[in-house]
Structure formats: C-alpha cells, structure tokens
C-alpha positions as a Python dict, from the first residue, in 0.01 Angstrom:
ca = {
    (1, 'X'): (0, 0, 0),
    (2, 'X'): (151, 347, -78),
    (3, 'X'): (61, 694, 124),
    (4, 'X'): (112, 1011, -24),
    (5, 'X'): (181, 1301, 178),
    (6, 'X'): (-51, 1505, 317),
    (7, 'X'): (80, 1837, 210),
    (8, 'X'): (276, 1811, -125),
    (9, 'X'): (106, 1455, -249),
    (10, 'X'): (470, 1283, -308),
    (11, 'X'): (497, 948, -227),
    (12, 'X'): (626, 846, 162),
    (13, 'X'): (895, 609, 204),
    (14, 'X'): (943, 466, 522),
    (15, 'X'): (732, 408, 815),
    (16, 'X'): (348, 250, 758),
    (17, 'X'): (231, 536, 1022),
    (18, 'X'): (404, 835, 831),
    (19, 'X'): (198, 1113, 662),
    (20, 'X'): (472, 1340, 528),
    (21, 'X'): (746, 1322, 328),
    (22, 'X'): (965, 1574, 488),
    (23, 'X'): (982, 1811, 786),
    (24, 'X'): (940, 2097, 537),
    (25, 'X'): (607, 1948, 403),
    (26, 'X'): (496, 1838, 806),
    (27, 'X'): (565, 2224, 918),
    (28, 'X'): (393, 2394, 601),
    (29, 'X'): (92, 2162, 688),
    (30, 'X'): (45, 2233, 1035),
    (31, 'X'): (119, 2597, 1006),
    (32, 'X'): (-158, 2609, 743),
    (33, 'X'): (-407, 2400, 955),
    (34, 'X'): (-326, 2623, 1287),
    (35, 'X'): (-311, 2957, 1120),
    (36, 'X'): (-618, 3127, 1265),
    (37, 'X'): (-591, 2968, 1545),
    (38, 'X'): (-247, 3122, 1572),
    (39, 'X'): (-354, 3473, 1494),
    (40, 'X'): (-593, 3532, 1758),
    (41, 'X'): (-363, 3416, 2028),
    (42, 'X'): (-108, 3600, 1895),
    (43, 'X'): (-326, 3945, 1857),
    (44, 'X'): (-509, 3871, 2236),
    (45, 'X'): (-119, 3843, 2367),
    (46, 'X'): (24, 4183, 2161),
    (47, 'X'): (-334, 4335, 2322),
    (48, 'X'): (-235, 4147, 2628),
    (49, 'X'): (112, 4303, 2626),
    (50, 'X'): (40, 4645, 2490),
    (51, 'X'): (-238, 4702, 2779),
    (52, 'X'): (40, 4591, 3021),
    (53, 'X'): (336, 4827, 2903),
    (54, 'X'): (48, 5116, 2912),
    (55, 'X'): (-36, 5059, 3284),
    (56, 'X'): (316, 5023, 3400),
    (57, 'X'): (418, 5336, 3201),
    (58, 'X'): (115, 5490, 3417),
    (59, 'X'): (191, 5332, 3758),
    (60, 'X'): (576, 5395, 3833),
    (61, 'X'): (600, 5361, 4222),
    (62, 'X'): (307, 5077, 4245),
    (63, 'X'): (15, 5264, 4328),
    (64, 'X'): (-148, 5585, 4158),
    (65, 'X'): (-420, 5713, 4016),
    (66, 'X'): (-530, 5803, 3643),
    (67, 'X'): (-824, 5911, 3420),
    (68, 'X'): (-987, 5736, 3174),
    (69, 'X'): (-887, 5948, 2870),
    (70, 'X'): (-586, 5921, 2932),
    (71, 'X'): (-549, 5520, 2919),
    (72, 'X'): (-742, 5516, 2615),
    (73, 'X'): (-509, 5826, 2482),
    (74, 'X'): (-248, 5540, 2522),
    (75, 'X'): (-432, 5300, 2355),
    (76, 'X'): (-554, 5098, 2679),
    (77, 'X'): (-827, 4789, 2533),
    (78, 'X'): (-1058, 4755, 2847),
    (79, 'X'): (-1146, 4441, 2686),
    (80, 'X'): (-869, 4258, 2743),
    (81, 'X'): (-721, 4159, 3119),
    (82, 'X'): (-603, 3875, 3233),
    (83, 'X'): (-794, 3850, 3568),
    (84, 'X'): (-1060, 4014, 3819),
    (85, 'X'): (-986, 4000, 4181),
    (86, 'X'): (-1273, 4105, 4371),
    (87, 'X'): (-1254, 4187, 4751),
    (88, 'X'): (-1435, 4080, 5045),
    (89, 'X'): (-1608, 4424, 5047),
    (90, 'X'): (-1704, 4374, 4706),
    (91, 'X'): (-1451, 4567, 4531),
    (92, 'X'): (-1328, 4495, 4184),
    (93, 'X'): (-978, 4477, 4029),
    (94, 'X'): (-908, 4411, 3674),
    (95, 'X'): (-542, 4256, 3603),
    (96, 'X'): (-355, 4272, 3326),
    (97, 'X'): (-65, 4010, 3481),
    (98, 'X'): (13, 4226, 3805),
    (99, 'X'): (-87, 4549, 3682),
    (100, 'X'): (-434, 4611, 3812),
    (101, 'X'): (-674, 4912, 3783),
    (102, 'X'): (-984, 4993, 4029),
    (103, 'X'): (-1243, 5205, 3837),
    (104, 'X'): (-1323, 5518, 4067),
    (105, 'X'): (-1582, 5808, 4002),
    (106, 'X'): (-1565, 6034, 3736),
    (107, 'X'): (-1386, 5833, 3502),
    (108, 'X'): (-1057, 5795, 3697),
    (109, 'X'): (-886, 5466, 3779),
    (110, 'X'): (-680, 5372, 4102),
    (111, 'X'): (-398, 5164, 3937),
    (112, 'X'): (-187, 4877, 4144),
    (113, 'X'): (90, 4675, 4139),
    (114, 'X'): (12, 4310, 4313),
    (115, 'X'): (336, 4136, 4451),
    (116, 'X'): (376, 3797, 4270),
}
C-alpha cells in the first residue's frame, strides 16, 4: 500500500504510520491548519502586552491614580485583562498580569501593582 503526503502529495517512504514526506512538508501543513488559530492568540497576547506596558508606564512607584482618557489616549483595550480580583467588600480589580486598575468616580482609575 503506498501513502502520499498530506501536504505536497509525493509518495512516503518509510514508516506505515508516516503522513509526510519531509519536515518541510509536516511544518507547512500544520502551520496552514493552525493559522487562525495562531492569529488570535497572537493578537489577544500583543493586546495582552500592549495594555500591560500602558499601565506600568502609568503606575511607576506601584500605586497611583489616572483618568480614563488618558489610558485610552495610550491605547488601553478595556477588553482585554487577564484576571478580576474582587474583595471581600465587594470591590473589583481588573489585572492585566500584576498590573491592576480599580475604576473610581468620574472616570478615573486607582492603578496597582500586586506582589507575585
């Protein structure tokens, strides 16, 4: 019985169990197959990472306080954190890794550094 492989259609030599010819052809196949997936992890984390870099730009000496505009003046994606912490008193942080912002009144932000 002869296989072809998956990506370029040659014909496999070798191992009954093998689906490609060559590691070029096994790579080009899989990056193909996981290419969205592998864009939208890869935007979320440069989101991810941008979002981070703004609040430690805006949070120096691990706790201070900020407005709305200006976050989003930075570029800040309130979409995307990586965690909510919320107290016993009901309070809620958003995390971006260990950069956290409280919302306050008036569109300002209390912004924290959490101790790993």
């Amino acid at each position: 019985m002869t296989k072809n492989c998956l990506e370029c259609g040659e014909k496999i030599l070798g191992r009954i169990d093998k689906k490609f010819c060559r590691d070029a052809c096994r790579n080009a196949y899989n990056n193909r197959v996981n290419k969205e997936i592998k864009n939208i992890i890869r935007n979320t984390n440069n989101r991810l990472r941008k979002n981070y870099k703004i609040l430690e730009s805006l949070n120096p000496n691990q706790k201070s306080k900020t407005s709305r505009a200006k976050l989003i003046e930075a570029g800040f994606d309130f979409n995307y954190c990586t965690s909510i912490y919320t107290t016993k008193a009901g309070t809620v942080y958003y995390f971006v890794y260990n950069q956290g912002y409280l919302p306050l009144e008036n569109d300002y932000f209390a912004l924290v550094k959490r101790e790993n």
